[in-house]
C-alpha positions in Angstrom: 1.9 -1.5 -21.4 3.5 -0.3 -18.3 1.4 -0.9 -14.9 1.2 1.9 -11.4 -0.2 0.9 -8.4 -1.0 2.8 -5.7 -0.7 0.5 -1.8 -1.6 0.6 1.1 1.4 -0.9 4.1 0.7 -1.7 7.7 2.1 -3.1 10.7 -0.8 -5.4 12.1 -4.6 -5.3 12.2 -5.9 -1.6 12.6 -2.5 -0.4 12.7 -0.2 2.1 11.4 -1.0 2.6 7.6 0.9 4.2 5.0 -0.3 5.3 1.6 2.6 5.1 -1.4 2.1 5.0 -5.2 4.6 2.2 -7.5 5.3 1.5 -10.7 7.0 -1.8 -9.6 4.8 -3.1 -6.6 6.7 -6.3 -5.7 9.7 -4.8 -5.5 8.4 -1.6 -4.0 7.0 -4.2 -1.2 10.2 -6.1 -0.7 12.1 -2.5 0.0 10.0 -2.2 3.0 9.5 -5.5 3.9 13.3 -5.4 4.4 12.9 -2.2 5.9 15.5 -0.9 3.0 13.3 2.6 3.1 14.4 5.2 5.5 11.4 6.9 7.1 7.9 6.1 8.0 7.5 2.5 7.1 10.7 1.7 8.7 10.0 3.4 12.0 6.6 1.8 12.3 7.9 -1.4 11.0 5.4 -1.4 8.2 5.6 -4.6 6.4 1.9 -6.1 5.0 1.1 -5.3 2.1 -2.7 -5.1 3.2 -4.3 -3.0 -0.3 -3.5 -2.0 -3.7 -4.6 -1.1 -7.2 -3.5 -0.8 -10.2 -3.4 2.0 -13.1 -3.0 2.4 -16.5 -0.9 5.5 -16.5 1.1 7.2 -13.2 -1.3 10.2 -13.6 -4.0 8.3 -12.6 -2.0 6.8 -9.7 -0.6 10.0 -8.5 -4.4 11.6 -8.4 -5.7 8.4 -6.5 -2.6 8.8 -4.2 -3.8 11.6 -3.1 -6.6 11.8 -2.7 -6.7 8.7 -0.3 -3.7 10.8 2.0 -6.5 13.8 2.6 -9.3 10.7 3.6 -9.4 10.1 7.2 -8.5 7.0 8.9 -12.1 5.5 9.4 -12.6 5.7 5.2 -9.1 4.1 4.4 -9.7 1.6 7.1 -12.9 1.0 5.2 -11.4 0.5 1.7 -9.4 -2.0 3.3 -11.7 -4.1 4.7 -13.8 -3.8 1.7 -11.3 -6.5 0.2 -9.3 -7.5 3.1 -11.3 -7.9 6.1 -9.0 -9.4 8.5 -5.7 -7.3 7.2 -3.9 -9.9 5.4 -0.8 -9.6 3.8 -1.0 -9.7 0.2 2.6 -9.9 -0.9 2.0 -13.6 -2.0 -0.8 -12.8 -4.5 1.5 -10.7 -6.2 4.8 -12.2 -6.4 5.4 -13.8 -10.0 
């Protein structure tokens, strides 16, 4: 069974945040952490992996996608901290 993920990248601590959806997260991760994507995440230097979760299909990824993009900064700040209160990077808890 094929896994999705949505993410959530930043540069630091209450920072610059960017919202993507994945069906391979590490190496989805690793393209920005080696700032191999032009746009956003390179420009801000968005490197931590700081949130993510995984689906069953990409519909369900794609709807929780968006849906976090129209929330405001103060509720995806939240979600964040829900699980990641000082803004860790995650990218070792899911490399194989």
């Amino acid at each position: 069974m094929r896994q999705y993920y949505i993410y959530i990248m930043s540069n630091k601590k209450n920072g610059t945040i960017y919202v993507g959806v994945t069906n391979d997260l590490v190496r989805r991760v690793s393209e920005h952490k080696n700032g191999l994507v032009e746009g956003f995440t390179k420009k801000h230097a968005l490197k931590n992996l700081v949130y993510f979760e995984p689906f069953d299909s990409i519909e369900g990824a794609i709807v929780r996608e968006k849906q976090l993009k129209k929330w405001n900064r103060a509720w995806k700040m939240r979600l964040i901290q829900q699980t990641n209160m000082d803004w860790h990077d995650l990218f070792a808890e899911i490399v194989p």
